[in-house]
DRENTI-887152 format. One record per atom (N, C-alpha, C): x, y, z. Coordinates in steps of 0.1 Angstrom, whole numbers, plus 5000, padded with zeros to 4 digits. Layout:
N
XYZ...
This chain:
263
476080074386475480144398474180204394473080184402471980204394471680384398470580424397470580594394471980654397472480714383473580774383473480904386471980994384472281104388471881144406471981064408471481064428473281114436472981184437474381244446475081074458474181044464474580874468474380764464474980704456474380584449474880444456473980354455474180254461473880144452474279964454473279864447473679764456472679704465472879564472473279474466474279394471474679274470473779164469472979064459472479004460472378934472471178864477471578814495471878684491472078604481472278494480474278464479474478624479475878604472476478684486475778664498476378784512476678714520478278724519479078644530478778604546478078534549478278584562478878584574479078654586480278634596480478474600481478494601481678354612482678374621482578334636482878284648482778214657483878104656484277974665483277904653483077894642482577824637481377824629480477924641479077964637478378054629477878074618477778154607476578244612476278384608475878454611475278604605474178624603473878784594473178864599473278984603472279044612471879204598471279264604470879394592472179434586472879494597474279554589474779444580475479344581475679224577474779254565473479214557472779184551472579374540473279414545473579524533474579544525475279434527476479434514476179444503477279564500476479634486477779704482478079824471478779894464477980014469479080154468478280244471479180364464478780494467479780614460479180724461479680834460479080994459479481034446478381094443479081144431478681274428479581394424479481494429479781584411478381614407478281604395478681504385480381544378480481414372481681324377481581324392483481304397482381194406483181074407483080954412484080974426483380994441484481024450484980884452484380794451484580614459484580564450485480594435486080494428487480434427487680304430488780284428489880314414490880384416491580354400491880264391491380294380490980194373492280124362493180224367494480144366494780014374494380054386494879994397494379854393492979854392492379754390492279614378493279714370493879634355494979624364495879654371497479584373497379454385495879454390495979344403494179274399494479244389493279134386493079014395494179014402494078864412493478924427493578984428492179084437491079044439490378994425489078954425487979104430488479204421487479344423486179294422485079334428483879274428483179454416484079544417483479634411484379794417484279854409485279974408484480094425483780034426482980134437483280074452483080174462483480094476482679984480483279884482482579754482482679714499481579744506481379714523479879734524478979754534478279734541477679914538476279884531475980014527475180124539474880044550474980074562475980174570477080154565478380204572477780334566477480364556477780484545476280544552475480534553474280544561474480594576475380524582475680584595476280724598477380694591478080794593477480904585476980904577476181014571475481104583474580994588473581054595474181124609475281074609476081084625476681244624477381284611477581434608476281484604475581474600474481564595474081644604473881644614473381744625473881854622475681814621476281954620476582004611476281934594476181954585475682044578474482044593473082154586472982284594474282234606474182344609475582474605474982594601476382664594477082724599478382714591479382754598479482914594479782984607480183134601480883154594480883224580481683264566483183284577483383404586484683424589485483294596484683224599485183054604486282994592484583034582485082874571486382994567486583074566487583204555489183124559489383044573490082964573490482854568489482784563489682664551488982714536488582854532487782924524488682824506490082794508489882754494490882564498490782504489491582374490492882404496493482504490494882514498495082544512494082684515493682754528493382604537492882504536492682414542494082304547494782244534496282214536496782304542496982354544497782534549497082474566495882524566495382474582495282374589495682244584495982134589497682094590498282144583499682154584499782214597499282344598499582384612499182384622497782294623497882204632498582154637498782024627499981984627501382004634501482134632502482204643502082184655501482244655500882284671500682194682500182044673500081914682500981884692500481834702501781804708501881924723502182084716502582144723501682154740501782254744500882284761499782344756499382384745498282404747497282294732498282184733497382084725496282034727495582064737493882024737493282164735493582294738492982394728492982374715493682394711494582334690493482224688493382144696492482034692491282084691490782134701489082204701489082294692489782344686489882504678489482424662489682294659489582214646488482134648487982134662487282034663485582034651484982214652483982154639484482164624485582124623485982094611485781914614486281894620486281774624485281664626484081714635482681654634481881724620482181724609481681754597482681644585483381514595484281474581483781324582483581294569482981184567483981094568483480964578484280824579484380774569485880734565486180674550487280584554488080574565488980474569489180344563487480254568487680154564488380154548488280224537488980184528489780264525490980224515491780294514491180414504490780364494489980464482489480584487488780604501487880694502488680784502488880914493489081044498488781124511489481214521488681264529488181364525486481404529485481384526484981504540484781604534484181734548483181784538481981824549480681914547480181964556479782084549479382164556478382254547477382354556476982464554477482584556477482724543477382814546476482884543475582904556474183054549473482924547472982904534472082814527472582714512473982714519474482664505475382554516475382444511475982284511477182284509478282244509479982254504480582104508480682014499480981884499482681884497483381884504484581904495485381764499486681734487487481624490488681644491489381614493490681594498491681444488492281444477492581304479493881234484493581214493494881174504494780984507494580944498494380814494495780734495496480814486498180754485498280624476499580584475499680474466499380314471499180234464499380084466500580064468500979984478502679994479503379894467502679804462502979674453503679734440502379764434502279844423502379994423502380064431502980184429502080334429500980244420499480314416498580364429497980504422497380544433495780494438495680474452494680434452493080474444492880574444492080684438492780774431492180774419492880884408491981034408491081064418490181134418491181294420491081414415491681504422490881584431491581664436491281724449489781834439488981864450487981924448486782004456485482014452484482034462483182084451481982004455480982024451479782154459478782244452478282304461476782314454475982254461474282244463473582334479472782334469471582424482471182354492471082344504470882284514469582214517468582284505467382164501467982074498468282064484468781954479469381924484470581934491471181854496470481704508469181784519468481714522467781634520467681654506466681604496466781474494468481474488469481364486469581234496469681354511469781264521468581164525467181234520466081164526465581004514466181074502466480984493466880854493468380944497469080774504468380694513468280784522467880684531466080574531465380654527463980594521464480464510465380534502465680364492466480274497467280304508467980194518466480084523465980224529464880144541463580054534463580104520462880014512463179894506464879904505465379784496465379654512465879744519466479654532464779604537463679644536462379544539462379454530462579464518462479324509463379234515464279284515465479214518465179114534464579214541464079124556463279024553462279074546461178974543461578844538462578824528463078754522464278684535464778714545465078604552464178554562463078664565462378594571460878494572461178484555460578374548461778254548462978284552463978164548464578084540465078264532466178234518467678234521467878204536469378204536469378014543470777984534470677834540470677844557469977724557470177654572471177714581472577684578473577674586473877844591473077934587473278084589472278164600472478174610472078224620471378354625470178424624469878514622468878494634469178604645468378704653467178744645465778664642464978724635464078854643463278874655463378914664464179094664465679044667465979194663466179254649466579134640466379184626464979274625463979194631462579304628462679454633463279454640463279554653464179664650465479614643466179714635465579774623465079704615464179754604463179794603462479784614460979864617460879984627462380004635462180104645463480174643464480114645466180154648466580224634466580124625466580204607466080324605464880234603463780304600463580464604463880494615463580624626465080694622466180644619467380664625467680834618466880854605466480984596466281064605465081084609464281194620465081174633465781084638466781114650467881194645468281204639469581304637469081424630467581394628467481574624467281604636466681584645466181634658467081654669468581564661469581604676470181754674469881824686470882004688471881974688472182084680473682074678474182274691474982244694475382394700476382434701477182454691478882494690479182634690480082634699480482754704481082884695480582934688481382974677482383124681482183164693482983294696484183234705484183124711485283084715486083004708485382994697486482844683486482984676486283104675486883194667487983274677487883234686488983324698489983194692490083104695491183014697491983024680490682994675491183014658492383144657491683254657492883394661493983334669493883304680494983274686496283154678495283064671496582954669496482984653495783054647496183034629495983194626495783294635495883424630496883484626
């Protein structure tokens, strides 16, 4: 994984070696498609999107391409940018004092948990809800820990969750990572983000150029057209659109409901 001390690290999939879709026959790579890569947070010296590397010795027939989340470094890109709005924006200390330590958090999701269901389950719902729009999509794999951030004041709070669970075969946990939370200044933290994304949008121009000189065989289908279009406007821009989206959460009515269902 190349710069190890970058809070997001990423490394493209060579394009010669990037699968591409097929449907009814017809092969196919569009931008997302063409960022197949490994990727990971790393949060000082804790690896959050490493697989266990047990795991990885007991099922050699897997064919691991590499201990880090192996998809489309785009995904990791999106959803980044999709919480960030509210990322940056902070939550009141007496808010967070409800998930204030790892436990306080299990503790508040358990009783959720309760709550679900009952008559007033779409309040309960909205009452979690900016916990909620602050948690990083990790679904697609099993490995990802869940993954919440936020601000308080001027300070960043990355925290994890590892709710990964076991492989059912072997027994072994998906991720061996324990539960945790990292905390950076809210510069840096953006700092990180503009990082990432600038070396995305630089690797991903070579990477265009190079099919749109015509290094992928023949039989592979490429929209060149919007390929350009995504990488010179849609990508490219997609940074400064999510700083510029308002965020406006209600914070005296998600502290009324909060009192009401967890006080």
């Amino acid at each position: 994984m190349a710069d190890r001390d970058a809070l997001i690290q990423f490394e493209l999939t060579p394009v010669h070696e990037v699968v591409p879709w097929e449907l009814d026959g017809v092969k196919c790579l569009h931008w997302f498609g063409l960022t197949r890569g490994s990727y990971n947070i790393r949060c000082g010296a804790i690896d959050l999107f490493r697989t266990n590397d047990a795991l990885i010795k007991a099922r050699p027939d897997w064919n691991w391409r590499g201990a880090f989340c192996d998809y489309q470094v785009a995904r990791l890109h999106m959803d980044l940018l999709q919480i960030l709005p509210h990322v940056l924006n902070p939550v009141p200390s007496d808010i967070l004092d409800y998930v204030r330590t790892i436990i306080d958090q299990r503790v508040f999701w358990r009783r959720f948990r309760e709550l679900s269901g009952g008559h007033d389950d779409d309040l309960a719902v909205f009452s979690q809800e900016w916990l909620r729009v602050r948690h990083l999509a990790g679904g697609y794999d099993r490995s990802i820990p869940d993954v919440r951030i936020w601000t308080e004041e001027e300070t960043v709070t990355i925290r994890w969750l590892n709710n990964c669970g076991n492989e059912p075969e072997t027994g072994l946990a998906w991720n061996s990572v324990d539960d945790g939370e990292w905390l950076l200044s809210k510069t840096d933290f953006l700092a990180e983000i503009r990082q990432f994304h600038k070396r995305l949008i630089s690797e991903m121009a070579g990477r265009v150029d190079s099919v749109v000189a015509g290094c992928l065989p023949d039989d592979v289908e490429v929209d060149i057209d919007n390929l350009l279009i995504e990488q010179r406007q849609e990508r490219l821009n997609a940074l400064d659109r999510a700083l510029a989206t308002p965020v406006d959460e209600n914070w005296d009515f998600i502290r009324k409901l909060l009192g009401e269902f967890f006080g």
